[in-house]
FIDREN-501162 format. One record per residue (C-alpha): residue in three letters; x, y, z. Coordinates in nm, 3 decimals, padded with zeros to 5 digits, m for minus. Layout:
REM FIDREN-501162
node rest = ALA; x = X; y = Y; z = Z;
...
***
This chain:
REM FIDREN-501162
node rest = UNK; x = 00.000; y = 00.000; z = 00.000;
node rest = UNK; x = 00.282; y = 00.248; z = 00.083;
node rest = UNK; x = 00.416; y = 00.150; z = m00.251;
node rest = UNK; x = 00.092; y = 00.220; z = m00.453;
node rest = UNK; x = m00.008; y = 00.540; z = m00.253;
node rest = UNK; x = 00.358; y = 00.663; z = m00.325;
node rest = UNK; x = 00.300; y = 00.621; z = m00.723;
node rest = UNK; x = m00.015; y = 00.825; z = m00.650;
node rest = UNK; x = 00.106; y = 01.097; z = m00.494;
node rest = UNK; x = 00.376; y = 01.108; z = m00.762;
node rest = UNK; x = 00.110; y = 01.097; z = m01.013;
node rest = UNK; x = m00.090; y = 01.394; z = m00.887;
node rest = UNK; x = 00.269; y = 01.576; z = m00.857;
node rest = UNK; x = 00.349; y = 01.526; z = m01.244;
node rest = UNK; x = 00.011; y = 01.618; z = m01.314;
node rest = UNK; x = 00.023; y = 01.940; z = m01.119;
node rest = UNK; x = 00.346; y = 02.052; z = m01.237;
node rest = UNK; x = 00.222; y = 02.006; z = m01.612;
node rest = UNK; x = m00.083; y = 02.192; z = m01.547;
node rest = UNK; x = 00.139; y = 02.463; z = m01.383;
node rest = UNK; x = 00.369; y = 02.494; z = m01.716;
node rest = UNK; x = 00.082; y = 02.492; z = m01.916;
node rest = UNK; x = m00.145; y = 02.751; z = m01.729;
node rest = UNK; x = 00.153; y = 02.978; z = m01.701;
node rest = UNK; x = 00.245; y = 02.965; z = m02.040;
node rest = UNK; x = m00.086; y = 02.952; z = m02.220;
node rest = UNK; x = m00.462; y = 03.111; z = m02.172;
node rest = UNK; x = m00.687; y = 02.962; z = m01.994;
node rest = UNK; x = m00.886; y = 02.858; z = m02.285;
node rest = UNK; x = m00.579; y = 02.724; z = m02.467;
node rest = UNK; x = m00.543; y = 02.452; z = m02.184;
node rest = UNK; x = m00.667; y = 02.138; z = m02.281;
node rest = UNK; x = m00.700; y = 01.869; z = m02.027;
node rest = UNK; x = m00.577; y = 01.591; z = m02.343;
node rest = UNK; x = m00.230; y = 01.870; z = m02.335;
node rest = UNK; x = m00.202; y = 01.840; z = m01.982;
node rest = UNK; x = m00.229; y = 01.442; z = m01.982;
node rest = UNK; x = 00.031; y = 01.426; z = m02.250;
node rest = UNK; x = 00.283; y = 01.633; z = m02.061;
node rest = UNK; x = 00.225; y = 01.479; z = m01.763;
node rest = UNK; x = 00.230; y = 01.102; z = m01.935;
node rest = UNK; x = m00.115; y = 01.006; z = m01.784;
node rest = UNK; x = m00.406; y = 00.963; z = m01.950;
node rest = UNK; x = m00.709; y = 01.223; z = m01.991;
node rest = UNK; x = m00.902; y = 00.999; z = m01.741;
node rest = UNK; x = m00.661; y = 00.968; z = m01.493;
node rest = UNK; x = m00.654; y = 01.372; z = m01.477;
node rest = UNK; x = m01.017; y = 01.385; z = m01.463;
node rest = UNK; x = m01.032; y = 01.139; z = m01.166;
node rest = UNK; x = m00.811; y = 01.283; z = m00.992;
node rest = UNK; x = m00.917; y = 01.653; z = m01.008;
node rest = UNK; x = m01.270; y = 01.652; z = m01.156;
node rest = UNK; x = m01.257; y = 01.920; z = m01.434;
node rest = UNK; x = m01.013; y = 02.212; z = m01.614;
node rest = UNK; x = m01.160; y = 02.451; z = m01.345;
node rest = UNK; x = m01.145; y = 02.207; z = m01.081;
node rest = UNK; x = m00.756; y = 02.138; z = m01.172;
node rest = UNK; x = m00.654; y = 02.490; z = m01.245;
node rest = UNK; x = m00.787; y = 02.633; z = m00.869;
node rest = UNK; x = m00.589; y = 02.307; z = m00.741;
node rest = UNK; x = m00.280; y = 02.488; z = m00.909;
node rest = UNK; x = m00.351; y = 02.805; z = m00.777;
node rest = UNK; x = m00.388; y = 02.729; z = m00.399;
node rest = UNK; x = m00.068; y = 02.570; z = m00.439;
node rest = UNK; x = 00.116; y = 02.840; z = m00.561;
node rest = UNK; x = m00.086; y = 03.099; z = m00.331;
node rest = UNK; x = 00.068; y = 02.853; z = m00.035;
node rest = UNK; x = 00.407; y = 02.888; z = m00.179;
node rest = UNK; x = 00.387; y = 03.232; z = m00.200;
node rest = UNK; x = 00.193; y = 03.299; z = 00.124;
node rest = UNK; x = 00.504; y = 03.096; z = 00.333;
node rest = UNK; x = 00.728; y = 03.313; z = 00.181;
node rest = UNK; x = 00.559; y = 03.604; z = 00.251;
node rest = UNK; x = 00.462; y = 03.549; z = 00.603;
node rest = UNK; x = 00.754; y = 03.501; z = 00.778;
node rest = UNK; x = 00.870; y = 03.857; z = 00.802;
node rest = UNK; x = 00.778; y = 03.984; z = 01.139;
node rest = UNK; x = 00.492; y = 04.232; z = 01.221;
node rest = UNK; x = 00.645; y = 04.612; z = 01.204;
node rest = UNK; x = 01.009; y = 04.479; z = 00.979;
node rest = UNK; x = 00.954; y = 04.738; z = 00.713;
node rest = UNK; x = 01.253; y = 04.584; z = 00.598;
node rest = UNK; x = 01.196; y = 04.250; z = 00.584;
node rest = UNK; x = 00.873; y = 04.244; z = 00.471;
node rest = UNK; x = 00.962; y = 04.440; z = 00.134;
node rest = UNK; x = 01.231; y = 04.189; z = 00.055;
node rest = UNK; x = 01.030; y = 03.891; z = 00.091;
node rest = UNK; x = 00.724; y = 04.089; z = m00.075;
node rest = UNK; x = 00.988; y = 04.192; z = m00.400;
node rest = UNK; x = 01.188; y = 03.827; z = m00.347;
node rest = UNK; x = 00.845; y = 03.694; z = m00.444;
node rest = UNK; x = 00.701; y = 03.944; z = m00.719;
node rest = UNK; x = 01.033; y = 03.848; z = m00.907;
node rest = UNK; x = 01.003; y = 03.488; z = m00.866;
node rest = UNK; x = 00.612; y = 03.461; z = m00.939;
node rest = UNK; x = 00.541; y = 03.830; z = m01.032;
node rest = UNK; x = 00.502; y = 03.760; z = m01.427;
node rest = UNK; x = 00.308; y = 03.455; z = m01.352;
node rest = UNK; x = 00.051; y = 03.616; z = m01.132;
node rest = UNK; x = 00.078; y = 03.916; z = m01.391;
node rest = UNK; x = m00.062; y = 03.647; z = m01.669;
node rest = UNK; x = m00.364; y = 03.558; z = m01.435;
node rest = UNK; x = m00.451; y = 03.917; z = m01.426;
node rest = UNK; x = m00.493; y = 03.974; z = m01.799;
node rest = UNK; x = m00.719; y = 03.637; z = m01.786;
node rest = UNK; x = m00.986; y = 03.774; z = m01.529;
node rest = UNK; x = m01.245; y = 03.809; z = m01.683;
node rest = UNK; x = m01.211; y = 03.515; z = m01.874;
node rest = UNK; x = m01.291; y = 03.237; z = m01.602;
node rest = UNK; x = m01.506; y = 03.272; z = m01.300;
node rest = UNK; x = m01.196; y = 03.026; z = m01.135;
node rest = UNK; x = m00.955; y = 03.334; z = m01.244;
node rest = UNK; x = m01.190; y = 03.609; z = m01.104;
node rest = UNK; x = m01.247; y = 03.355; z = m00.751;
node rest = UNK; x = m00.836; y = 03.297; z = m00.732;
node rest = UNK; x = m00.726; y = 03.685; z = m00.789;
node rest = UNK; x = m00.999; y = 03.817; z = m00.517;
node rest = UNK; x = m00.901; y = 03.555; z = m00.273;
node rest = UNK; x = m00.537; y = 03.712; z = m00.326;
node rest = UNK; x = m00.670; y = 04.063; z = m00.304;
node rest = UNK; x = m00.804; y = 04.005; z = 00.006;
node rest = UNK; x = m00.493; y = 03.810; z = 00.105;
node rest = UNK; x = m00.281; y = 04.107; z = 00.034;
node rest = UNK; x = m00.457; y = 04.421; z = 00.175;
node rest = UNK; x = m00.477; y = 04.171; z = 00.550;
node rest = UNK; x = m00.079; y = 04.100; z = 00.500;
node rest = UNK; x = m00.033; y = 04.472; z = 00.428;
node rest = UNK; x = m00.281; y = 04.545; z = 00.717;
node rest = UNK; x = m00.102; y = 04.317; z = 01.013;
node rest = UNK; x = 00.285; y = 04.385; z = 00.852;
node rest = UNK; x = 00.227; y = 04.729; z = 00.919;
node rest = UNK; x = m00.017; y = 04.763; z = 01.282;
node rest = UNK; x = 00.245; y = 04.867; z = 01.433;
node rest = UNK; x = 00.304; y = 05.196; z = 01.188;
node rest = UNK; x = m00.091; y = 05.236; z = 01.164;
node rest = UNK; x = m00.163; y = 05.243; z = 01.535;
node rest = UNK; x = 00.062; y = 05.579; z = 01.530;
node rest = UNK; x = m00.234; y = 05.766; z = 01.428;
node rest = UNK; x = m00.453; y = 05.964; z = 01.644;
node rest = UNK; x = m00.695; y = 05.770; z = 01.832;
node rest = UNK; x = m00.968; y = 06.014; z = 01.854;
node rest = UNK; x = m01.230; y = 06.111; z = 01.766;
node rest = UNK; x = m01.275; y = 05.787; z = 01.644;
node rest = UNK; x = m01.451; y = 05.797; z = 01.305;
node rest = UNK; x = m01.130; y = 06.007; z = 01.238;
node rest = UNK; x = m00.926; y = 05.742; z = 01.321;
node rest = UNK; x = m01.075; y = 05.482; z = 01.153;
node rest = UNK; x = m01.062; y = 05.678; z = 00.838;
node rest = UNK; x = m00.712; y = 05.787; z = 00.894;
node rest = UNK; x = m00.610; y = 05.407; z = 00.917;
node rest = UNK; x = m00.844; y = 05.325; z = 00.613;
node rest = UNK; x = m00.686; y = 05.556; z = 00.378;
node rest = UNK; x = m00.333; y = 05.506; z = 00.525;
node rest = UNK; x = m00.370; y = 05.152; z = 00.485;
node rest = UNK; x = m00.515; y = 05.211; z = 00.102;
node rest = UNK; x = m00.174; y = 05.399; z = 00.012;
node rest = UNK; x = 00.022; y = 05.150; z = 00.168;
node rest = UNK; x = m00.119; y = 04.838; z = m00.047;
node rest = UNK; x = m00.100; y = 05.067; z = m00.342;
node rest = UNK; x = 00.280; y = 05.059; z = m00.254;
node rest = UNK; x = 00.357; y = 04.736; z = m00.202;
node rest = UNK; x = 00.057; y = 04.575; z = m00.525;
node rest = UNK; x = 00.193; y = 04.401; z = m00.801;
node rest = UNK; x = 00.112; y = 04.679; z = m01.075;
node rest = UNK; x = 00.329; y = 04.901; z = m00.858;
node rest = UNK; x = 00.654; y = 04.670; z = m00.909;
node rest = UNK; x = 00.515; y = 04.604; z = m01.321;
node rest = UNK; x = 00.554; y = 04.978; z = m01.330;
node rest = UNK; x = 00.870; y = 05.026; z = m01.207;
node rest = UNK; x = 01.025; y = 04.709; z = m01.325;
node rest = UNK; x = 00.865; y = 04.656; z = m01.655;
node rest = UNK; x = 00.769; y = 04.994; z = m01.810;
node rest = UNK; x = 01.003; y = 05.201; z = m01.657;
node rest = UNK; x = 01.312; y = 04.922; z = m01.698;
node rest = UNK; x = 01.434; y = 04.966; z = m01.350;
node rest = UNK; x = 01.662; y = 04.643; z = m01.207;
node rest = UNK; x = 01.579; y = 04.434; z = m00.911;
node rest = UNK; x = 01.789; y = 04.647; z = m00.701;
node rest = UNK; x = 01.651; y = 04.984; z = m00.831;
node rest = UNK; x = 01.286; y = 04.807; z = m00.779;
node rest = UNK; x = 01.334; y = 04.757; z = m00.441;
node rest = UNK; x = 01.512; y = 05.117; z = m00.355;
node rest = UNK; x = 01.234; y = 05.276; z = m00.505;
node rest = UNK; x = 00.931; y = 05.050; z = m00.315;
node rest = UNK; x = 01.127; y = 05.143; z = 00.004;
node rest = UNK; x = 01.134; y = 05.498; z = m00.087;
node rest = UNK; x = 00.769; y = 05.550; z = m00.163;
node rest = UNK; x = 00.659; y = 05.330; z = 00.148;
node rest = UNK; x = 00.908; y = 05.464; z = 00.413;
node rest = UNK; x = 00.774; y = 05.799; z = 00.356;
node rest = UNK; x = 00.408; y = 05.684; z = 00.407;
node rest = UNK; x = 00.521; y = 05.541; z = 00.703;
node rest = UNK; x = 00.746; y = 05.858; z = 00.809;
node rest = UNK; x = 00.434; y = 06.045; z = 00.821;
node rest = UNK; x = 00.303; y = 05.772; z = 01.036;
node rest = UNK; x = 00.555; y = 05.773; z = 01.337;
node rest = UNK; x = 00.546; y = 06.027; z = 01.607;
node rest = UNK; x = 00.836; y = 06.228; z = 01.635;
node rest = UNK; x = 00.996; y = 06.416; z = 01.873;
node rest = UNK; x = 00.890; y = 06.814; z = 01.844;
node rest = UNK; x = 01.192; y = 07.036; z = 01.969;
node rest = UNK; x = 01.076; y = 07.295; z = 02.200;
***
């Protein structure tokens, strides 16, 4: 049985990583289930019983990937400015173009629309939690002012740190890694700057 349930998981692996090549290479229409069976020497069937349908198999690829990514991601801790821009950019390079070829598939695919606001969402609470700390700065009363203070704080500070924000700078402006990340850093440490109490000399 360990044998058998070994060749399984293998299986689903190959199958996975073909559909992964394929999705992030092609559109979503182009994918055939037949091209994903050939590349991952199964047959059609044995892709359909193990993940049901195209949709079915494509969200399988993307919570996959969104775990990858969300690992990575994750393990700066709450308030490192620092380290939570160099795992954000570490990631945008290694995934950015993919992600960046779900994007221009949304409205193709209810699966697409369903995977890109789960990451949405995903983003504006990492951007939310990596940066309490900055956010609590603000005045806490009255408090409808705070609240709005944080909201549109916040707002500027996902703006920063989205994906279109590193396209811009890295693919239509031509800026390198490096200058990528100087510039992010830039643009969020002075959001942040305006955050932070400081000390007023007398």
């Amino acid at each position: 049985m360990g044998v058998r349930a070994a060749a399984t998981e293998a299986t689903g692996q190959r199958i996975l990583d073909a559909a992964t090549a394929l999705f992030g290479e092609q559109l979503f229409d182009q994918v055939s289930l037949a091209a994903v069976a050939r590349q991952a020497g199964v047959t059609v069937q044995t892709v359909i019983r193990r993940f049901g349908s195209k949709e079915q198999l494509h969200l399988t690829v993307a919570r996959r990937r969104s775990v990858e990514l969300r690992a990575a991601r994750d393990a700066a801790p709450v308030g490192d400015v620092a380290g939570a821009l160099t795992l954000l950019l570490e990631g945008y390079e290694r995934w950015g173009e993919e992600i960046l070829h779900l994007l221009a598939q949304e409205r193709r695919s209810p699966v697409i629309g369903e995977i890109l606001d789960g990451a949405r969402r995903y983003h504006q609470a990492w951007v939310a939690r990596m940066f309490a700390p900055q956010l609590a700065h603000l005045e806490a009363s009255p408090r409808q002012q705070h609240e709005l203070g944080q909201q549109h704080e916040l707002a500027k500070l996902v703006a920063a740190t989205d994906l279109y924000t590193w396209k811009v700078l890295r693919h239509d402006t031509r800026l390198d890694a490096d200058q990528t990340r100087i510039a992010i850093t830039e643009i969020v440490t002075a959001i942040i700057d305006r955050l932070e109490p400081h000390d007023q000399d007398s």
